[in-house]
Structure formats: structure tokens, C-alpha cells
Biopython code that builds the backbone (N, CA, C, O; Angstrom):
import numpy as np
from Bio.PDB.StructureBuilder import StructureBuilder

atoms = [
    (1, "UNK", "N", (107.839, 52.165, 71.209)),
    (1, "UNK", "CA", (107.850, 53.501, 71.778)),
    (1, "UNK", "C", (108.863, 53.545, 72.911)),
    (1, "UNK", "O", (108.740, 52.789, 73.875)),
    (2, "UNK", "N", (109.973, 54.512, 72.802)),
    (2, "UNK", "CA", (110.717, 54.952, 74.306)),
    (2, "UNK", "C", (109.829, 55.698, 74.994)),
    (2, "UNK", "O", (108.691, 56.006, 74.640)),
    (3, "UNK", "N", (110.651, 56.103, 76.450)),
    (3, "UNK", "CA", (110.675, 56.774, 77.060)),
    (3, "UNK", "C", (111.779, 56.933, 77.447)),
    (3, "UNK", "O", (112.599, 56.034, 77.262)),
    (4, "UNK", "N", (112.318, 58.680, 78.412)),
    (4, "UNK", "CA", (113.611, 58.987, 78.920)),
    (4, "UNK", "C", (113.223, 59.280, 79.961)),
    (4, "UNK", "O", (112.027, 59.395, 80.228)),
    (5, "UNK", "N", (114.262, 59.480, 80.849)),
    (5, "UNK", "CA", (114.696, 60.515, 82.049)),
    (5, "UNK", "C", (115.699, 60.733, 81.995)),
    (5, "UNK", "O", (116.542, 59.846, 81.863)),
    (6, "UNK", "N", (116.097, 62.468, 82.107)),
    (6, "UNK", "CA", (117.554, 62.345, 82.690)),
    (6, "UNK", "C", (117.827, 63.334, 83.991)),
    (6, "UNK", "O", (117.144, 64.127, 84.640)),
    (7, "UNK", "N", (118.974, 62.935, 84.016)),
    (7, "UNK", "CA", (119.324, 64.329, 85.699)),
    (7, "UNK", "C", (120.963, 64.992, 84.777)),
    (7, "UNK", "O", (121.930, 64.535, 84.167)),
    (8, "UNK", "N", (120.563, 65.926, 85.085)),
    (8, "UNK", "CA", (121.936, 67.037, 85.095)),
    (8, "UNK", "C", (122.112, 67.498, 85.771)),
    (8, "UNK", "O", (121.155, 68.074, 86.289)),
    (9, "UNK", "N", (123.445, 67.667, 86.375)),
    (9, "UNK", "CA", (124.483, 68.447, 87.019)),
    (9, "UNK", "C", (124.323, 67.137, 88.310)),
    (9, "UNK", "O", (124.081, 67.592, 89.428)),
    (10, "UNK", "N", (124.410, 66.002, 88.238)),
    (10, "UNK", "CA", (124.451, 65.055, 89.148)),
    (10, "UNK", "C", (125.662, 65.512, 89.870)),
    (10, "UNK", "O", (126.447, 66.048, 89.089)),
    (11, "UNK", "N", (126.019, 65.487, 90.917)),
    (11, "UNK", "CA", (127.557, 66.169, 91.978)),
    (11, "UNK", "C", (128.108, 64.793, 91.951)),
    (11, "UNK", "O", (128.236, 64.379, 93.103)),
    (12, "UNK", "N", (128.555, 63.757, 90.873)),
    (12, "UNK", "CA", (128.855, 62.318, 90.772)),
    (12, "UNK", "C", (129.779, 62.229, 89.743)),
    (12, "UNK", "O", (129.412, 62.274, 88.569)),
    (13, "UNK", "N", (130.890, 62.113, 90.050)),
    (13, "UNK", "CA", (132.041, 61.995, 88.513)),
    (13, "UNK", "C", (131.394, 60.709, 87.780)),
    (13, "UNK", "O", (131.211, 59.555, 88.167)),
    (14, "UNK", "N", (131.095, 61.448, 86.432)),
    (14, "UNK", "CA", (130.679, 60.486, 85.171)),
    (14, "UNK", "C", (131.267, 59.171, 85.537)),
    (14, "UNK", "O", (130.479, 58.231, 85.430)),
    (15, "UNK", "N", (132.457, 58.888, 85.942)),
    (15, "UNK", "CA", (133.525, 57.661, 86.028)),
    (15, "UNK", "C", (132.871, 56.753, 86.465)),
    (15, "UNK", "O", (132.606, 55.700, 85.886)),
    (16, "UNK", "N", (132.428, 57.219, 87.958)),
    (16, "UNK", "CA", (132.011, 56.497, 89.104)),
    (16, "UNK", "C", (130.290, 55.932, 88.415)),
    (16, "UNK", "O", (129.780, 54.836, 88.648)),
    (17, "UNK", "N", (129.867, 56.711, 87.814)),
    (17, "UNK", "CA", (128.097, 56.499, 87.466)),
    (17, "UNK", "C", (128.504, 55.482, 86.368)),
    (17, "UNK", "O", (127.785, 54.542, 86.028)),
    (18, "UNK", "N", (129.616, 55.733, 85.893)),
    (18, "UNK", "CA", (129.650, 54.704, 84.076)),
    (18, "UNK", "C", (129.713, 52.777, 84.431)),
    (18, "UNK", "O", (129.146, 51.856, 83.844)),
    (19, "UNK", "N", (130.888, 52.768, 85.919)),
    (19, "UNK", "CA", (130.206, 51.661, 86.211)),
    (19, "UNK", "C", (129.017, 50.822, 86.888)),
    (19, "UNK", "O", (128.944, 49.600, 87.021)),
    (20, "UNK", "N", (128.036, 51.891, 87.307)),
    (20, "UNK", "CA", (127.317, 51.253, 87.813)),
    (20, "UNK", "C", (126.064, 51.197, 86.453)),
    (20, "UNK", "O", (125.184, 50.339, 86.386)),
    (21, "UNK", "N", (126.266, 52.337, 85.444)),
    (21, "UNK", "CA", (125.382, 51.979, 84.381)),
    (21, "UNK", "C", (125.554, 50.511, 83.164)),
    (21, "UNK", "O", (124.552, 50.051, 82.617)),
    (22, "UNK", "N", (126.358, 50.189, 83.016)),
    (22, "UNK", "CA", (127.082, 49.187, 82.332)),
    (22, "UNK", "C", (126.435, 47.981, 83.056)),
    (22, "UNK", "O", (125.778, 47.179, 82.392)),
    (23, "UNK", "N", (126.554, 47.861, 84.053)),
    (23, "UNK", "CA", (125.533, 46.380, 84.674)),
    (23, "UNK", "C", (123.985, 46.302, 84.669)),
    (23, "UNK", "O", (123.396, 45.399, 85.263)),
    (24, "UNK", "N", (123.252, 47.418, 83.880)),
    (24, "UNK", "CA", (121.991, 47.468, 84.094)),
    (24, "UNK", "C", (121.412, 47.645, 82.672)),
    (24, "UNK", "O", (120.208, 47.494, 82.467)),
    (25, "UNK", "N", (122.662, 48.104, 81.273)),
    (25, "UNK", "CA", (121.921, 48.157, 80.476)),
    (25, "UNK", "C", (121.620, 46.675, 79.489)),
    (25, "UNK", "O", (122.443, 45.789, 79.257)),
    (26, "UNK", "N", (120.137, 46.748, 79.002)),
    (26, "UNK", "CA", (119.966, 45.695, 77.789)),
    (26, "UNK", "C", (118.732, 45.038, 78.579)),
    (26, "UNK", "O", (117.685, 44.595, 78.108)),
    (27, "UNK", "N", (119.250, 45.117, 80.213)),
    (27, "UNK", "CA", (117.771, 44.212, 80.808)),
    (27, "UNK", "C", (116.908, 45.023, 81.393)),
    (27, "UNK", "O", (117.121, 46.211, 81.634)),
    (28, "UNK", "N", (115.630, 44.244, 81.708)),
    (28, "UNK", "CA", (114.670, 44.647, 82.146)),
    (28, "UNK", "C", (114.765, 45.576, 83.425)),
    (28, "UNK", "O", (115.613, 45.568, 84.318)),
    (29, "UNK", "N", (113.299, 46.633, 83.203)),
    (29, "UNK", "CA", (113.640, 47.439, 84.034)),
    (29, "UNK", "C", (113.190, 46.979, 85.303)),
    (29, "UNK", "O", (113.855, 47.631, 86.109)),
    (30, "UNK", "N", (112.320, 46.107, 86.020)),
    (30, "UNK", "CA", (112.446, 45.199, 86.546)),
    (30, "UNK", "C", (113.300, 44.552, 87.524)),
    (30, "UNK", "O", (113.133, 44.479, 88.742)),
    (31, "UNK", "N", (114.347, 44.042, 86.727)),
    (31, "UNK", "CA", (115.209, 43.376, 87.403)),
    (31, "UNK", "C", (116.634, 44.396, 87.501)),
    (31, "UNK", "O", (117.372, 44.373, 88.486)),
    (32, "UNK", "N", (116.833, 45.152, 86.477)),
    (32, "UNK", "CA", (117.809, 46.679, 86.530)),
    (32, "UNK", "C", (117.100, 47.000, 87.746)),
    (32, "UNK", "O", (117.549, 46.053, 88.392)),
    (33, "UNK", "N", (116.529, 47.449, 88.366)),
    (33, "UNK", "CA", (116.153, 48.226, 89.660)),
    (33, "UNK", "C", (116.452, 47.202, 90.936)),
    (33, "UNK", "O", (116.804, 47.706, 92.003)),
    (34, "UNK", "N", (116.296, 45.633, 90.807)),
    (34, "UNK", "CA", (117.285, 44.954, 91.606)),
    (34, "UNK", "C", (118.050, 44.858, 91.798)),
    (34, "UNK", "O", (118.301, 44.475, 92.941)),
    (35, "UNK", "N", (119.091, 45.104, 90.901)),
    (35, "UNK", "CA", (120.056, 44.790, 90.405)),
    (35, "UNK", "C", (120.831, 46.058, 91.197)),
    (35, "UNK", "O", (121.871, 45.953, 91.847)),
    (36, "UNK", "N", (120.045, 47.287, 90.971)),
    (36, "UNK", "CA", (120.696, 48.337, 91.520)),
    (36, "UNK", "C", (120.588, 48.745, 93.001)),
    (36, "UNK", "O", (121.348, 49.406, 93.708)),
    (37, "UNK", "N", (119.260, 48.072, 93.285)),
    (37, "UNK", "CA", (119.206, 48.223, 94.895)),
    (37, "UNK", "C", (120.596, 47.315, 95.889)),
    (37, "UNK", "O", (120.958, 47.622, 97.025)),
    (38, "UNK", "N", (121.034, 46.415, 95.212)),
    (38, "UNK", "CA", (121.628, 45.583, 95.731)),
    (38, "UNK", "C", (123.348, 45.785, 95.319)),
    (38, "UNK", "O", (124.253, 44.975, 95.520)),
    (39, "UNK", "N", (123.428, 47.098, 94.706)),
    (39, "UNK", "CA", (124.960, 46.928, 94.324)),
    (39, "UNK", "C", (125.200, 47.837, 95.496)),
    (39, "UNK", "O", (124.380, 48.547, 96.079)),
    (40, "UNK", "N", (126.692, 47.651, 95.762)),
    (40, "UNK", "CA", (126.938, 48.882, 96.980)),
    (40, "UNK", "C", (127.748, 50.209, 96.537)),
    (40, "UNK", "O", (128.674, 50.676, 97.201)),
    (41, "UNK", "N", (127.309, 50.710, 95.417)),
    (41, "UNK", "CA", (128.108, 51.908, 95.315)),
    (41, "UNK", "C", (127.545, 53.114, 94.708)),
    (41, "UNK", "O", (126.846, 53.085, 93.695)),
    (42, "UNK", "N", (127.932, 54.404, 95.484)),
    (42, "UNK", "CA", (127.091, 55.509, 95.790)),
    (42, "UNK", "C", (125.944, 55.748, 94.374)),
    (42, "UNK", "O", (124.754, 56.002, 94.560)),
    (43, "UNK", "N", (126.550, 55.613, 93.006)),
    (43, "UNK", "CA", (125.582, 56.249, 92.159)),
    (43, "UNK", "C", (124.982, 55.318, 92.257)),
    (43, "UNK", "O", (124.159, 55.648, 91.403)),
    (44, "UNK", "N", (124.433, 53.781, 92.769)),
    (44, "UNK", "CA", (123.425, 52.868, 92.140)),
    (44, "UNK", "C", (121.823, 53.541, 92.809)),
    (44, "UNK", "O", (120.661, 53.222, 92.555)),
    (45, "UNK", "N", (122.412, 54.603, 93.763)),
    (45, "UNK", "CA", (121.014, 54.943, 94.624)),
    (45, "UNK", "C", (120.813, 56.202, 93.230)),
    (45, "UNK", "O", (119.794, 56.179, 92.540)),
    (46, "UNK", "N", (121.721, 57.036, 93.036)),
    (46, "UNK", "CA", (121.544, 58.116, 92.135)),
    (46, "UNK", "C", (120.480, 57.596, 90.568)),
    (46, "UNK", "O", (119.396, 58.055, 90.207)),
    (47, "UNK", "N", (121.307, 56.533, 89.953)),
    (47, "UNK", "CA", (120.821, 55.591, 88.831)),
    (47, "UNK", "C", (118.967, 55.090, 89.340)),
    (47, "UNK", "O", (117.829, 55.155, 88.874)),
    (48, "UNK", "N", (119.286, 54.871, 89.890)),
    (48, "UNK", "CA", (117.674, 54.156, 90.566)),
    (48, "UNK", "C", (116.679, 54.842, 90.707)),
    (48, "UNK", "O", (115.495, 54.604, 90.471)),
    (49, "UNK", "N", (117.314, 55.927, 91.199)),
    (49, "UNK", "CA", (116.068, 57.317, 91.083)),
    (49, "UNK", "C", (115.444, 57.361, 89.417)),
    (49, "UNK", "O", (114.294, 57.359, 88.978)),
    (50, "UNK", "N", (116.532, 57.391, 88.882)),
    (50, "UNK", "CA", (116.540, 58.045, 87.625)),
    (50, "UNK", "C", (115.669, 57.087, 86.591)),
    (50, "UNK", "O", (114.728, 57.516, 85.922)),
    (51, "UNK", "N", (116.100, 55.836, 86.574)),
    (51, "UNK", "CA", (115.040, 54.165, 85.960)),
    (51, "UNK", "C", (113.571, 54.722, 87.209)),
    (51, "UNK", "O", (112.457, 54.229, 87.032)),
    (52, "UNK", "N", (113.687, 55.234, 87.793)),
    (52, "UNK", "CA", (112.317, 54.946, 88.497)),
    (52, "UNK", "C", (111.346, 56.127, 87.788)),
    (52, "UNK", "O", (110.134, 56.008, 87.607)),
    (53, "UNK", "N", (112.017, 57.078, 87.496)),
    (53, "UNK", "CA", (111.743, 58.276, 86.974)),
    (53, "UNK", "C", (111.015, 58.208, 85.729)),
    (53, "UNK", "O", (110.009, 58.860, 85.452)),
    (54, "UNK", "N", (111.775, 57.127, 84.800)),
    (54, "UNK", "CA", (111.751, 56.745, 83.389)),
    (54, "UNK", "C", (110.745, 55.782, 83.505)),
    (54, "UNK", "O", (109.998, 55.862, 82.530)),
    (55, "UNK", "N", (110.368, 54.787, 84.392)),
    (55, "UNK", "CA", (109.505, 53.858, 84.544)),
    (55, "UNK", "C", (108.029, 54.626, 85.123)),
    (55, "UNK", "O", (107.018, 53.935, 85.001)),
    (56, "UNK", "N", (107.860, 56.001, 85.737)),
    (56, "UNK", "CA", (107.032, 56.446, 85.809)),
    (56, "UNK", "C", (106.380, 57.476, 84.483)),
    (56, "UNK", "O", (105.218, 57.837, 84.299)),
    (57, "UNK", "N", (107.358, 57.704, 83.851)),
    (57, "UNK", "CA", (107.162, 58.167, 82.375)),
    (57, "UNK", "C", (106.202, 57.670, 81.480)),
    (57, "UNK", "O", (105.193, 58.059, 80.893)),
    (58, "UNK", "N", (107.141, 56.307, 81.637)),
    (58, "UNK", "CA", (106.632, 54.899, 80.898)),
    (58, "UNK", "C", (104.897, 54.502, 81.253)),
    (58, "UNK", "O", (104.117, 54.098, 80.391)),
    (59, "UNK", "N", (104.632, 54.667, 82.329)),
    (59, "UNK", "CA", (103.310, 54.576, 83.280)),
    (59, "UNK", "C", (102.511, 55.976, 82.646)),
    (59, "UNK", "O", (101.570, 55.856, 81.861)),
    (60, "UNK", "N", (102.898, 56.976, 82.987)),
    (60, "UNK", "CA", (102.078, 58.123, 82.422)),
    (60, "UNK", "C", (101.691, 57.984, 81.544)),
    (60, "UNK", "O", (100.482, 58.082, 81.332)),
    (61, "UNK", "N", (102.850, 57.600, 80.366)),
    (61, "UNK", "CA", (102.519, 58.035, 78.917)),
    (61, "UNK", "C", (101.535, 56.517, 78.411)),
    (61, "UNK", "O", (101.540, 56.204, 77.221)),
    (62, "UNK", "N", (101.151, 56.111, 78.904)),
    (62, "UNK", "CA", (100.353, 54.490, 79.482)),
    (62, "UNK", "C", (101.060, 53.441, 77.783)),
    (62, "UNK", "O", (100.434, 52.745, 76.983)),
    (63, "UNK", "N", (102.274, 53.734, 77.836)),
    (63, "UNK", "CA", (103.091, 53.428, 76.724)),
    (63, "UNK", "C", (103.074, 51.466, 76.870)),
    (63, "UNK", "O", (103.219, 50.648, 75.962)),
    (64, "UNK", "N", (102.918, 51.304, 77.861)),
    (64, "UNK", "CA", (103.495, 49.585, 77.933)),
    (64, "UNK", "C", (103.577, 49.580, 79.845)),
    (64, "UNK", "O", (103.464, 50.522, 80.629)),
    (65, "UNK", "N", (103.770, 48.387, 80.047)),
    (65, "UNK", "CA", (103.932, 47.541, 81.493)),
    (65, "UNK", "C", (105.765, 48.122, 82.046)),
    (65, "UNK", "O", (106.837, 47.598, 81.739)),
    (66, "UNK", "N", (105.503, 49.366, 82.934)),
    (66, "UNK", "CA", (106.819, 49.585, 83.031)),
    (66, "UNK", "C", (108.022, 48.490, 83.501)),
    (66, "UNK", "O", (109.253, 48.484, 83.510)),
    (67, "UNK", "N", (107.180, 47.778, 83.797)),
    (67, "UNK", "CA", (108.266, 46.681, 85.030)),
    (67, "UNK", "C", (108.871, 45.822, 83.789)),
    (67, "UNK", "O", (110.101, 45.777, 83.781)),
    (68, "UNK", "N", (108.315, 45.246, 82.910)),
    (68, "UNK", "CA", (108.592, 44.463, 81.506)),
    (68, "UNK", "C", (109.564, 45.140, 80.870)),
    (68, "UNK", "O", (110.520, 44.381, 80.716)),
    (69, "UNK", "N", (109.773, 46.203, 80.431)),
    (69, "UNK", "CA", (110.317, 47.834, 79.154)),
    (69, "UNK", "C", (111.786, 47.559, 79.682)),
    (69, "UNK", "O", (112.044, 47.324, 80.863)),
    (70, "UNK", "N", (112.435, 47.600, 78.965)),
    (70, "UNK", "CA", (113.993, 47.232, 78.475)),
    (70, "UNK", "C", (114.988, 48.159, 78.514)),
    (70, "UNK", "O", (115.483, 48.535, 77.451)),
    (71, "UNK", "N", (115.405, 48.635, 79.655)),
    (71, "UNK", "CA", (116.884, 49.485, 79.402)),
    (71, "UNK", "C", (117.564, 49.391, 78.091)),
    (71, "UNK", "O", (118.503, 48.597, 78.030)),
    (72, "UNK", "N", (117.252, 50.066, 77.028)),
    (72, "UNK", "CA", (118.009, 50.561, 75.715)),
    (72, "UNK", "C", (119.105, 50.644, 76.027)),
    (72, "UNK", "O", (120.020, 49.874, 75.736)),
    (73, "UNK", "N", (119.147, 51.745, 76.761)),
    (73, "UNK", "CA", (120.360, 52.843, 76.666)),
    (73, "UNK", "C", (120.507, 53.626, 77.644)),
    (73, "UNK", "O", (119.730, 54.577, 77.730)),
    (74, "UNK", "N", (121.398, 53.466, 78.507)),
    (74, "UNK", "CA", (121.943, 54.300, 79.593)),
    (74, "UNK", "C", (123.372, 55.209, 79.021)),
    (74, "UNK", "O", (124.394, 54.725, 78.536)),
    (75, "UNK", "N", (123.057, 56.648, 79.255)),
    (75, "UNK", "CA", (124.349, 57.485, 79.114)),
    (75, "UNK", "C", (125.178, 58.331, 80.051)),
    (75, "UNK", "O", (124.372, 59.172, 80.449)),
    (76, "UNK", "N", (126.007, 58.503, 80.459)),
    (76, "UNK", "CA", (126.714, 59.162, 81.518)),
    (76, "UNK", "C", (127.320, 60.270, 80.833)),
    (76, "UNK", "O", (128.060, 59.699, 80.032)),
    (77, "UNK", "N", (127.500, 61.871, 80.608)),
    (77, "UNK", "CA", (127.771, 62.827, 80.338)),
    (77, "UNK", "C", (128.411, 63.288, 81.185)),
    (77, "UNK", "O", (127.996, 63.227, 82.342)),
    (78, "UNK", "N", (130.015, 64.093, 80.789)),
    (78, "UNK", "CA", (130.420, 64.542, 81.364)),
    (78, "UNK", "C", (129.779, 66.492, 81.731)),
    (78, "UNK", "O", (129.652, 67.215, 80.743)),
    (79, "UNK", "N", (129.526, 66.952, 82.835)),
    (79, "UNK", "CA", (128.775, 68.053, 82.993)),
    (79, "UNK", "C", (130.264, 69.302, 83.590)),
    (79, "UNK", "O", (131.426, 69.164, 83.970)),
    (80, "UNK", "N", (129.644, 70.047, 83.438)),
    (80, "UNK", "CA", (131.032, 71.375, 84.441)),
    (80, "UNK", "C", (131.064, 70.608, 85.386)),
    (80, "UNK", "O", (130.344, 69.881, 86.070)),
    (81, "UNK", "N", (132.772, 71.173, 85.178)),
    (81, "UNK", "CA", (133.447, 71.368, 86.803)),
    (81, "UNK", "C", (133.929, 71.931, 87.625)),
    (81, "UNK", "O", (134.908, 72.599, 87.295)),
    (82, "UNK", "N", (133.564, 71.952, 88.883)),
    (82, "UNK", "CA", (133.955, 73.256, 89.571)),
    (82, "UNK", "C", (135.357, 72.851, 89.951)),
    (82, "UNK", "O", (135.656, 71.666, 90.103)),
    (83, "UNK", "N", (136.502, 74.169, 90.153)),
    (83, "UNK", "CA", (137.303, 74.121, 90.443)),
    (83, "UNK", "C", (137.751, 74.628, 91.443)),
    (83, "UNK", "O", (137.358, 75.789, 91.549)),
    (84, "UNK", "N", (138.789, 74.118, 92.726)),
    (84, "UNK", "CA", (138.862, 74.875, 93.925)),
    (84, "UNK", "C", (140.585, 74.331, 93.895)),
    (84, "UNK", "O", (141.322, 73.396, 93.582)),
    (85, "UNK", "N", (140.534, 76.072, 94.634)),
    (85, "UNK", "CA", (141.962, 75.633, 95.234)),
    (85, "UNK", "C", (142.673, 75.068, 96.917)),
    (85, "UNK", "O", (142.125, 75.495, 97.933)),
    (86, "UNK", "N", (143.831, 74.159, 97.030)),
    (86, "UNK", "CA", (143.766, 73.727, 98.097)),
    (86, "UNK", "C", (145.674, 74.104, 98.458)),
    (86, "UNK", "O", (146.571, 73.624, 97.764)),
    (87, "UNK", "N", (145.880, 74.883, 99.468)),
    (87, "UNK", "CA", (147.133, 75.489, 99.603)),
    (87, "UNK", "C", (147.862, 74.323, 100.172)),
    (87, "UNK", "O", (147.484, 73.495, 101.001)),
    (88, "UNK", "N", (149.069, 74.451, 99.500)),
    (88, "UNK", "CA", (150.101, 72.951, 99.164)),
    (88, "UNK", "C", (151.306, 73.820, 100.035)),
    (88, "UNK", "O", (150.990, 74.939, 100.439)),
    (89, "UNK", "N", (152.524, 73.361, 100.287)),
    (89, "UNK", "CA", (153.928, 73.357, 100.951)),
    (89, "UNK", "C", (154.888, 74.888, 99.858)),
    (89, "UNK", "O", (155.193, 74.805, 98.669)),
    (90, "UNK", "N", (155.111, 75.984, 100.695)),
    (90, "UNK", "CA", (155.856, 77.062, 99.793)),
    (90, "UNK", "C", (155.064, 77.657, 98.965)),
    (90, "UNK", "O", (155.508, 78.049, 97.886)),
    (91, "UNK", "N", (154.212, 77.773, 99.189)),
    (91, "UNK", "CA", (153.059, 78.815, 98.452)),
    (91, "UNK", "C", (152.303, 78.555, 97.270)),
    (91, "UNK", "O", (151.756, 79.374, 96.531)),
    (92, "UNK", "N", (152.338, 77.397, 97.193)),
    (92, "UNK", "CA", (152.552, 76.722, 96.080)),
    (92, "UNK", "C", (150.596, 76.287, 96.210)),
    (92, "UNK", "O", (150.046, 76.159, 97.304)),
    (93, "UNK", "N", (150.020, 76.165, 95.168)),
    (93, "UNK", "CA", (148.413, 75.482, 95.244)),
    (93, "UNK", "C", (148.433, 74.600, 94.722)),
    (93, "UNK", "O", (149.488, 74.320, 94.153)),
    (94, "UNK", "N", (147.051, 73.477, 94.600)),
    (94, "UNK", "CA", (146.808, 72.205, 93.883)),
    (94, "UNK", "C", (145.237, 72.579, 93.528)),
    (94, "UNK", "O", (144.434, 72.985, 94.368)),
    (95, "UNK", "N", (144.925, 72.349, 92.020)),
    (95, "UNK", "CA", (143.684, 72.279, 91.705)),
    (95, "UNK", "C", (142.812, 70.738, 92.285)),
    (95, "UNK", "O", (143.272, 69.597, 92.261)),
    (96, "UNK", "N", (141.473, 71.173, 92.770)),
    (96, "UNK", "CA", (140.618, 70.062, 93.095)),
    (96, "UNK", "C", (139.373, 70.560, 91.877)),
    (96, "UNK", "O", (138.902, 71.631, 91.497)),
    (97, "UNK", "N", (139.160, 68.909, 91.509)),
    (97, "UNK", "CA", (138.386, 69.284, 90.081)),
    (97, "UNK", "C", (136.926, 68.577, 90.920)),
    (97, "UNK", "O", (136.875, 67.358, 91.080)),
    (98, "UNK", "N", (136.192, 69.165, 91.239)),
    (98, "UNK", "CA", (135.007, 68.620, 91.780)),
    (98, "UNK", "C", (133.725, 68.324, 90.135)),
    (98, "UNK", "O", (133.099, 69.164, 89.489)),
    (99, "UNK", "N", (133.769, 67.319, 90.031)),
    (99, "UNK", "CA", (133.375, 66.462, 88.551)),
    (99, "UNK", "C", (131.586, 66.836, 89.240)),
    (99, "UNK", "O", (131.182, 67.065, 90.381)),
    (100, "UNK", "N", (130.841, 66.739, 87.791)),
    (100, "UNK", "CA", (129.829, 66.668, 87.835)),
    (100, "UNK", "C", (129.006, 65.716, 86.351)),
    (100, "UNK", "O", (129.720, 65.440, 85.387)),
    (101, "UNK", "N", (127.888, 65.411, 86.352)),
    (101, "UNK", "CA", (127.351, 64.711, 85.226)),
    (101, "UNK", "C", (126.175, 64.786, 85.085)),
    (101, "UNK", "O", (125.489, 65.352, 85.936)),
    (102, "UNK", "N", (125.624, 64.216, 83.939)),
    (102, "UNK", "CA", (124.766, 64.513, 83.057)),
    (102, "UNK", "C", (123.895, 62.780, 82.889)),
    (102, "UNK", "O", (124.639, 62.088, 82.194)),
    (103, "UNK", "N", (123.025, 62.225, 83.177)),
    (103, "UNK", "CA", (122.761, 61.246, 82.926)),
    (103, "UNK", "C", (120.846, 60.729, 82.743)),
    (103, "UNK", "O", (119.853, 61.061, 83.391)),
    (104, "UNK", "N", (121.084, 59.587, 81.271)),
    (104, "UNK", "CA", (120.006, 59.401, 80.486)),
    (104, "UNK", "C", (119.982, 58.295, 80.681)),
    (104, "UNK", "O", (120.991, 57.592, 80.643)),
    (105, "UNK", "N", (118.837, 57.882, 80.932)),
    (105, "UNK", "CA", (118.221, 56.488, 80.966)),
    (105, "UNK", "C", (116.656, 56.508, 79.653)),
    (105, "UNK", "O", (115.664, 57.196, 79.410)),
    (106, "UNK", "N", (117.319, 55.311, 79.175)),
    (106, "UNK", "CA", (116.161, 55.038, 77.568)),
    (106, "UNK", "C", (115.650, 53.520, 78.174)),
    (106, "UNK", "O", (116.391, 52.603, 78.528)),
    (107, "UNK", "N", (113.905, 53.543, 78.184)),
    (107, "UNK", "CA", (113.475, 52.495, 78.330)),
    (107, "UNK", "C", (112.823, 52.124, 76.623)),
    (107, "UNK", "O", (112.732, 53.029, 75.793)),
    (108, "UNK", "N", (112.487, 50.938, 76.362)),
    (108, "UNK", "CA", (112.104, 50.605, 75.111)),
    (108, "UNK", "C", (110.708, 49.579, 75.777)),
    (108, "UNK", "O", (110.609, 48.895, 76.796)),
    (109, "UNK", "N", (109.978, 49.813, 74.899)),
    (109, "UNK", "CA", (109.157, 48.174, 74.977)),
    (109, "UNK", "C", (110.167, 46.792, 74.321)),
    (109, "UNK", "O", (109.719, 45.645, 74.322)),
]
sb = StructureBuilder()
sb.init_structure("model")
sb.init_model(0)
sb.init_chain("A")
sb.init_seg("    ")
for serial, (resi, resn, name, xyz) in enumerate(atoms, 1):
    if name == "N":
        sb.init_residue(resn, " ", resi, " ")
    sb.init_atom(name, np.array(xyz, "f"), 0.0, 1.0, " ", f" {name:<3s}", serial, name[0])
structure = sb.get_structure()
């Protein structure tokens, strides 16, 4: 049996979340939540919410021992982006693409 969580419209460019998901999937959720307390970069706090989310799922749905249950599958989605303008030299503008995302965490027994 899975369980999910996800968050949308995270204010986190997919980019930045894709590496901190890649070091957490396949292992335990467990040691993925160490793993993430201890990395230093902004989405591992975002990601952590999200396994904690999925591990309380996991608990509700009284599916299995959340701490044991196996990161399947972590996904990072790219979500809208807002666009702003920022006035450049001769009248001239530059688009700022303020990125947003979409992200799934799959626990397994």
C-alpha cells in the first residue's frame, strides 16, 4: 500500500527542489528525514515538511510503521510563473521569471 503528499505552487524553482529530492529517494523514510534535516539547502526544510506530511498519512491510514515505509518516488513539477518586469539602461526592460513548483512524495511499505 502507498501513501502521498504533495504541495503546489511551492515559491521554489523545481531546479533547486530536484536536487535535494534525488538524495532521499529509494530510502527509508526514517533516515530520508535525516538525511534532510542535515543538508544545507533551502528546499530540504520545504521537502521535509512534505515526507513528514506523507509519513503522517502513512500513520492515519494505520497502513504500516511510518518510520520503516520507503521513499518510492519523489517528483518535482514544474508549476506557473510569475513574471515581472525590472527597468534595464535606455528604456529598455528584463523579464524576471519568479519559478514556482509542484511536489510529490510516494511512501511504499
Amino acid at each position: 500500500m502507498e501513501t502521498k503528499a504533495k504541495l503546489k505552487y511551492a515559491r521554489i524553482s523545481p531546479r533547486k527542489v530536484r536536487r535535494v529530492t534525488d538524495v532521499i529517494k529509494g530510502k527509508k523514510a526514517g533516515d530520508a528525514m535525516i538525511n534532510l534535516e542535515f543538508l544545507p539547502h533551502r528546499g530540504s526544510k520545504i521537502v521535509a515538511k512534505i515526507l513528514k506530511s506523507a509519513m503522517a498519512n502513512a500513520e492515519q491510514k494505520k497502513v504500516a510503521d511510518p518510520e520503516s515505509m520507503k521513499v518510492s518516488g519523489v517528483f518535482v513539477d514544474q508549476g506557473p510563473t510569475m513574471k515581472r518586469m525590472k527597468p534595464r539602461a535606455m528604456g529598455r526592460a528584463d523579464t524576471i521569471r519568479k519559478r514556482s513548483s509542484h511536489i510529490t512524495v510516494i511512501l511504499e511499505e
